[in-house]
C-alpha positions as CSV (number, residue, x, y, z in Angstrom):
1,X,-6.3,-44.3,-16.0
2,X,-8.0,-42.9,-13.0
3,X,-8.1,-39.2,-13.6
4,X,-9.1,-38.1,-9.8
5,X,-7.0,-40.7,-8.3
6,X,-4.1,-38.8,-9.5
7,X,-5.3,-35.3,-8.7
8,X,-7.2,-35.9,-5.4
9,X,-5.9,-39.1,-3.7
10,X,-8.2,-40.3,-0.6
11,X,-5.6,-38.9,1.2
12,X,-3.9,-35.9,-0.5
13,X,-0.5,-36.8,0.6
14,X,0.7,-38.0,-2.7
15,X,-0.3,-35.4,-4.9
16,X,1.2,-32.4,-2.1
17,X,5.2,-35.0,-2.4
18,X,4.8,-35.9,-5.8
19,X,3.6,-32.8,-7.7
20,X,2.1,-29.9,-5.4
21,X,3.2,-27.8,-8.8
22,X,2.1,-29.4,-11.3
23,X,-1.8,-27.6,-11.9
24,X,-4.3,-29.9,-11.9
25,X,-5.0,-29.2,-15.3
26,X,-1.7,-30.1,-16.8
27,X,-2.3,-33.9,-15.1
28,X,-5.6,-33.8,-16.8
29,X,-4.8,-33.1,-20.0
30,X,-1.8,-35.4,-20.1
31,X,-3.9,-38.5,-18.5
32,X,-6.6,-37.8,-21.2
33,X,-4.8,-37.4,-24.0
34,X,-2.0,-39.9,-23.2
35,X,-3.5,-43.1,-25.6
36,X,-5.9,-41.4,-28.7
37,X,-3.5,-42.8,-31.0
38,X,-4.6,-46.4,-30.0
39,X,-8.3,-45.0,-31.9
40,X,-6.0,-44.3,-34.9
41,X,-6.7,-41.7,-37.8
42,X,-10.1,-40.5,-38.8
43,X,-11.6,-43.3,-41.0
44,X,-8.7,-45.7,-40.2
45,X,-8.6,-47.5,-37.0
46,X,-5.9,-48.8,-35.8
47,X,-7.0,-51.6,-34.4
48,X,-9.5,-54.3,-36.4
49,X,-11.1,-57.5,-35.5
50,X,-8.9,-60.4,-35.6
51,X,-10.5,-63.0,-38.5
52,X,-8.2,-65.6,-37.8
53,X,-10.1,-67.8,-35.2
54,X,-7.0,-70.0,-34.4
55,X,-5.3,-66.9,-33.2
56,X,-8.2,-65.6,-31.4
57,X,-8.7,-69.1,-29.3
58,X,-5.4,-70.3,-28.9
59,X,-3.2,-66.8,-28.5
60,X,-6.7,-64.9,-27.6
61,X,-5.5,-62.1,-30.2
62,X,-8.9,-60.5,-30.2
63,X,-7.8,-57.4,-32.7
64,X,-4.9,-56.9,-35.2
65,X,-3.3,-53.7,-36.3
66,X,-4.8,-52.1,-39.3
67,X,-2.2,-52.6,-42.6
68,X,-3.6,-49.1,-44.9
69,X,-3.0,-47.3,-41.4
70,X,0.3,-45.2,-41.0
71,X,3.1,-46.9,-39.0
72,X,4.0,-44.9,-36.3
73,X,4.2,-45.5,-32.8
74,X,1.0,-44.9,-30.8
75,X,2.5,-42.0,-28.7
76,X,3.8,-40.0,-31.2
77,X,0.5,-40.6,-33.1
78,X,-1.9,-39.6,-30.1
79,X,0.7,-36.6,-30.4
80,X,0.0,-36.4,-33.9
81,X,-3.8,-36.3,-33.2
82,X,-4.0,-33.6,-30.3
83,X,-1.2,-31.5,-31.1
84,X,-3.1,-28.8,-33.4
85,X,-6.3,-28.9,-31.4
86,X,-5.5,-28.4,-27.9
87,X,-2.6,-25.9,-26.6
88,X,-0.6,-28.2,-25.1
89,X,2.3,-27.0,-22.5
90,X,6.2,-29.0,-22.9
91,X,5.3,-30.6,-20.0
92,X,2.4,-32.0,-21.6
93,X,3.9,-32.8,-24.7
94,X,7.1,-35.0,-22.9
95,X,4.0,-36.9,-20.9
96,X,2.1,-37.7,-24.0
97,X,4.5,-38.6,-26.0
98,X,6.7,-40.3,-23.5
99,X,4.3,-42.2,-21.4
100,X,5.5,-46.0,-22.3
101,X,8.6,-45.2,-20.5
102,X,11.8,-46.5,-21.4
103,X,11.5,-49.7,-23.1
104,X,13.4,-52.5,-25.1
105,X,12.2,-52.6,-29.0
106,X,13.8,-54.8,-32.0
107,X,16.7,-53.0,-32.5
108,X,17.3,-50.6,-30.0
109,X,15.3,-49.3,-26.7
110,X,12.8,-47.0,-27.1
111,X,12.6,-43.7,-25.4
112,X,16.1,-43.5,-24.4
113,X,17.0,-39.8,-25.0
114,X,14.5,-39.4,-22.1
115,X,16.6,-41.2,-19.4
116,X,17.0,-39.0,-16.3
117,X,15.2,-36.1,-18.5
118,X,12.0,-37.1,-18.0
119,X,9.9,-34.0,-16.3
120,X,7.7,-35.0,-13.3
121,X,4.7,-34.8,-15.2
122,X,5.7,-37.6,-17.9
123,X,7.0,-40.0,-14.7
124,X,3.2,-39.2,-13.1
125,X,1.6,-40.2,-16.2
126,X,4.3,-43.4,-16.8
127,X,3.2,-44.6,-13.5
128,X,-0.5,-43.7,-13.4
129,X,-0.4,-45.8,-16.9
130,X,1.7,-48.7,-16.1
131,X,-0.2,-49.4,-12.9
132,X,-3.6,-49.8,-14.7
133,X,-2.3,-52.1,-17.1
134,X,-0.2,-54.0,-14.8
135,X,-2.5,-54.0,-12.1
136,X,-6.1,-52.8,-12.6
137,X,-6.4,-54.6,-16.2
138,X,-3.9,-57.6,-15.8
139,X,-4.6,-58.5,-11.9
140,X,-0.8,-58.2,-11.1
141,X,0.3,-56.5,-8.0
């Protein structure tokens, strides 16, 4: 996720509508701590080469998730990971941990109970996210 993009557009219109409050800092911290649970826990990766060739050629499935490695989602766990080594405002916390967005999951949607609570930081982050996966990394847009 471009960092700078966020806090110093080329043309410094967006940041001064979308977040002239927000401290540069807070943006920062929540763009760079947003995905460490995608790493996973110390000695325990959460992601591990895929063996299964089929899946690799025919799905291309590079990596599975790790089995020994705690389920939780990756949010909460990059949460998880940060949370007792970095002072970390509500603000902050909401983006990290709310990033994805609201999303549909088996069984239920996910993120819900942040509908129309979400704090300007967390819909920066959202969007900062989902346009360098949709866009940047997947050539849509």
């Amino acid at each position: 996720m471009g960092v700078r993009n966020i806090t110093q557009p080329p043309d410094g219109k967006h940041r001064e509508k979308l977040a002239p409050d927000i401290p540069d800092e807070s943006i920062v911290i929540a763009a760079l701590f947003h995905d460490p649970g995608k790493v996973g826990y110390p000695g325990k990766p959460h992601y591990l080469p895929n063996g299964n060739r089929w899946e690799v050629e025919k799905r291309n499935m590079t990596y599975r998730t790790n089995p020994e490695a705690m389920t939780m989602n990756l949010a909460m766990r990059s949460l998880y990971l940060i949370g007792n080594r970095v002072d970390l405002t509500e603000d902050e916390a909401q983006a990290i941990v709310s990033h994805d967005g609201i999303y549909p999951v088996s069984g239920g949607v996910n993120n819900l109970d942040y509908h129309h609570k979400e704090c300007r930081l967390q819909m920066i982050v959202h969007f900062a996210d989902k346009w360098t996966a949709a866009v940047d990394e997947e050539g849509r847009g």
